[in-house]
N, C-alpha and C positions, 0 to 999 in steps of 0.2 A: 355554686353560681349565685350570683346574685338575683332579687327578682324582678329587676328592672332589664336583665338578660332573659329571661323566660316570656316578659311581655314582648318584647323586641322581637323575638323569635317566633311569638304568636304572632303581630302583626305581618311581619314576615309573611307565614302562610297565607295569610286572609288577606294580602294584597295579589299575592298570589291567583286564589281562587277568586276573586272578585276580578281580576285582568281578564282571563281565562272566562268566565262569563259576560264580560263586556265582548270579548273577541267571538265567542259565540252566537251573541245576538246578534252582530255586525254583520258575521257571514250568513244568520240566516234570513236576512236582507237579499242573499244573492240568491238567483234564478238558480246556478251550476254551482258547484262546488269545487276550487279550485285544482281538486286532481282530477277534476272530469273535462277541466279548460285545460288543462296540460297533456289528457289522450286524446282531447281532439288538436292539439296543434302537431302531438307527434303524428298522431296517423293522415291527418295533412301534409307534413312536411315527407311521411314514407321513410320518417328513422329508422334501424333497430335498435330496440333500444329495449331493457328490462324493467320488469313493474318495480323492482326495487330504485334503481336509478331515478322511475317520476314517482317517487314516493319520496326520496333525500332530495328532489328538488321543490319541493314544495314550502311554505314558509316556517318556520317555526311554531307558529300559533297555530297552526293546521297539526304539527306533527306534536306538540308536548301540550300545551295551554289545552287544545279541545280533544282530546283524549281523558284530560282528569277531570273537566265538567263532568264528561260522558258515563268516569269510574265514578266519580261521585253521586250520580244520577242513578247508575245502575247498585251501588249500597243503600241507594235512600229507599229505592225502590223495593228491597228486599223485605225493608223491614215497615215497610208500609202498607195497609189492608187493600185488600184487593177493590173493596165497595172506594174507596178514595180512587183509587187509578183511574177506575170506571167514572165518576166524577167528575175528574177533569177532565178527560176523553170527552167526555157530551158536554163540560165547561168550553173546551178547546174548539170542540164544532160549530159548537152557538157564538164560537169570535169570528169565525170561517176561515180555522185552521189554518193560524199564521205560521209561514215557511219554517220548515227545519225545528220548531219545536214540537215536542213529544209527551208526556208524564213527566218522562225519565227528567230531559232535561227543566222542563218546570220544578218538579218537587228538590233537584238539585238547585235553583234559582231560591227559593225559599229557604232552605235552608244556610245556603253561603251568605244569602244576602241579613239574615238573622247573626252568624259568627260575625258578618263584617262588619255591620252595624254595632253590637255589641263591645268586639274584637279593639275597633277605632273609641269607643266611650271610654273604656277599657284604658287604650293607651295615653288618652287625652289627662285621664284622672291623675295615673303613672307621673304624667308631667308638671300636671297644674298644683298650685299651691291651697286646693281650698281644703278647709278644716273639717272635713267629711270623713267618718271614720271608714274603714273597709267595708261594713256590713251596708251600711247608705252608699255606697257605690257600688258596692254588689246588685243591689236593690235596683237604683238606676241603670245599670246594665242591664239585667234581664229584661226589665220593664222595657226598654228600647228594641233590644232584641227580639221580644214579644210581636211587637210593634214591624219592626224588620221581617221577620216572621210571615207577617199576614200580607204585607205590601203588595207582594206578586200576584198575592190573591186578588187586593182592591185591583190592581192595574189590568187583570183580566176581567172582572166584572166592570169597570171602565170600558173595555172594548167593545165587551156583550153589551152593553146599554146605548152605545153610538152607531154599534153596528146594526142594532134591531133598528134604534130612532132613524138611523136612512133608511131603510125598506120599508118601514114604515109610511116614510113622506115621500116616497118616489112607489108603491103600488097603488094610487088611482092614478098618477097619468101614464103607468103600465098598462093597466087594465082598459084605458080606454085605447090607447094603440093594439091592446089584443083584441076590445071590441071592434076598431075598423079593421082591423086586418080579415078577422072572422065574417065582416059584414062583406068587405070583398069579396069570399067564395076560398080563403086559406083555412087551413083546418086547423086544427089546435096547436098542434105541432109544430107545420110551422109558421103560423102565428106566436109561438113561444122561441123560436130560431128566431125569428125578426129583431124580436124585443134585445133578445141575446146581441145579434148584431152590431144594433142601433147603438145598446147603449154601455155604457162601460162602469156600471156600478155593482154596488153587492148584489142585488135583487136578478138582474141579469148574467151575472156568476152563477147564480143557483138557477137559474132558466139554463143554461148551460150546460148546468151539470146533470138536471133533473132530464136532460133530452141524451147527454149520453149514456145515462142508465136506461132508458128506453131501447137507443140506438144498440146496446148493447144486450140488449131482450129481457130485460125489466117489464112489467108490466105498468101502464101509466099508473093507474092508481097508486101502485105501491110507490114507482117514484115519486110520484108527488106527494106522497105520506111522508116518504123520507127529506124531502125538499122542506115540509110543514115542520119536521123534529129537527132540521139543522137550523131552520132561523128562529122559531118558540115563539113566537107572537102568535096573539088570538085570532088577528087580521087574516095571517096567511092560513091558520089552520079552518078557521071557517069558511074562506076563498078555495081551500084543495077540497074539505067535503061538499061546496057547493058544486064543485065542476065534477065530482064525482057519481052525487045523485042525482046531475043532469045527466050523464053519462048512461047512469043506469034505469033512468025512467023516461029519457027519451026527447026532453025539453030541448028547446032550443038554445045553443049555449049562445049566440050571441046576446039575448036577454038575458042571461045569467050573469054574463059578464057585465053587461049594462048596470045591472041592477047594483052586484057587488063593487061595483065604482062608485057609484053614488054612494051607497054604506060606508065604503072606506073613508072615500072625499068627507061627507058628516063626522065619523069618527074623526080626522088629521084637523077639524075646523074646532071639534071639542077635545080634542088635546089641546090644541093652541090657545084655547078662551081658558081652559086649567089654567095652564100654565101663566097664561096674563092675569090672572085672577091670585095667582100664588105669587106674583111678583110686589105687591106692595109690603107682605108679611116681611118676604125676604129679603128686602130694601132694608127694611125700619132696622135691623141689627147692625147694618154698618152704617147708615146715618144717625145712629144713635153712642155707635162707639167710635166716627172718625168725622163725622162732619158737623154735627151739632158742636163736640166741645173746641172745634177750629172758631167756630161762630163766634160761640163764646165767648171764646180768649177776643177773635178779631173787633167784636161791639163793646165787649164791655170793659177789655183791658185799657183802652187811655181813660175811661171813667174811671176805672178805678185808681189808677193813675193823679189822673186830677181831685179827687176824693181824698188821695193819701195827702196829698197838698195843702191840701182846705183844713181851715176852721174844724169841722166836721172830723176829722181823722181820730181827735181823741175820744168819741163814741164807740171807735172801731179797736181802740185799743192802739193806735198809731201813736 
């Protein structure tokens, strides 16, 4: 066979698996999972009907495409150290464990998305005419691939960082709704239910969560240790040991709360003077590689222009 039929065959697969994880991400978007919308419409309707039957009626990407993500995931997982699993797992918590992904199916994302990448340079080379021997495309492939590789990585450390930066900017005007709620005569609890209520953001997901470990005979302190290990900011972990040793030495936690709002509010006021402070550095690289040489051209091109014109030109070599 020729080996412009081998590349063909390899792209092939690697459209394959890159469909089959697009399709997976999309469903895990969804709340239910498509065979679980199909037992509650039969047991609505009071069919008989067999699990086999709403298993062949479900879509095709349900029944082949996310099956091979799944085999894929569950190979990659074999031969991957057990301290990585563990890794992503408390990577995955600190994004606040977005639906339907797992390890399994993450470290299969890395790896498909490294063949694809690759895979597609691969077939591009196959086609295009440049004067690059095998080993210099070889070369470039990996290199990409490399690159593909780590992607899933950057895009979850992307969520951990946006996901921290709103809990961040939205725990002091939490804290001070758990301050008045506590100065009303509501206890901590539910003062932390309230918050939950009121608001519909990350911060109040983990208030949430942190009351149904309670609710379910957790002890607070520990929940709120574990509430402190799922979002990893300094903010919250100094906010759960403060309400802790008010807890245990008797203070009044409406001042605790007080106090820690203030702290926060200070900290979110010198993140933000940072950050304004780091923005001129970070300006100067693209005004220095897209708008100064526009300048340029725009002032000094018809001079130059009219210079090429002039008497003067032959100084210039004109």
């Amino acid at each position: 066979m020729n080996v412009n039929v081998y590349i063909w065959i390899f792209v092939g697969i690697i459209v394959i698996l890159a469909v089959s994880l697009i399709v997976v991400g999309m469903r895990n978007r969804q709340e239910d999972t498509p065979l679980e919308e199909r037992l509650h419409e039969y047991i609505s309707s009071g069919e008989q009907i067999t699990l086999e039957e709403i298993e062949l009626s479900q879509p095709i990407t349900e029944r082949v495409l996310v099956p091979i993500v799944e085999k894929v995931g569950e190979i990659t997982e074999r031969f991957t150290p057990q301290n990585a699993i563990e890794q992503v797992e408390k990577q995955l918590e600190l994004a606040g464990n977005p639906p339907g992904i797992d390890p399994t199916i993450f470290w299969a994302s890395r790896f498909i998305a490294a063949i694809g990448i690759g895979g597609l340079l691969l077939f591009v080379f196959s086609l295009g005419s440049m004067d690059w021997s095998w080993g210099k495309k070889l070369l470039a492939t990996g290199l990409f691939s490399i690159v593909g590789y780590f992607m899933p990585q950057l895009l979850l450390q992307s969520k951990i960082n946006s996901r921290q930066d709103m809990i961040r900017k939205s725990m002091p005007d939490a804290l001070d709704l758990l301050t008045i709620c506590v100065q009303a005569g509501l206890g901590f609890d539910a003062a932390m239910s309230r918050v939950a209520e009121k608001w519909e953001d990350e911060l109040a997901d983990e208030f949430g969560r942190c009351l149904r470990e309670i609710q379910l005979g957790n002890v607070r302190r520990v929940a709120l240790r574990n509430m402190a290990d799922r979002i990893g900011i300094i903010e919250m972990t100094s906010f759960v040991a403060a309400i802790i040793q008010s807890e245990q030495l008797g203070v009044s936690m409406s001042k605790v709360l007080r106090i820690q709002s203030d702290q926060m509010r200070t900290r979110r006021r010198q993140i933000a003077e940072e950050k304004a402070q780091q923005a001129p550095v970070k300006m100067l690289f693209p005004m220095a590689l897209l708008i100064f040489p526009s300048i340029m051209i725009i002032l000094l091109g018809p001079a130059g222009l009219q210079l090429k014109d002039s008497a003067l030109s032959g100084m210039f070599g004109g």
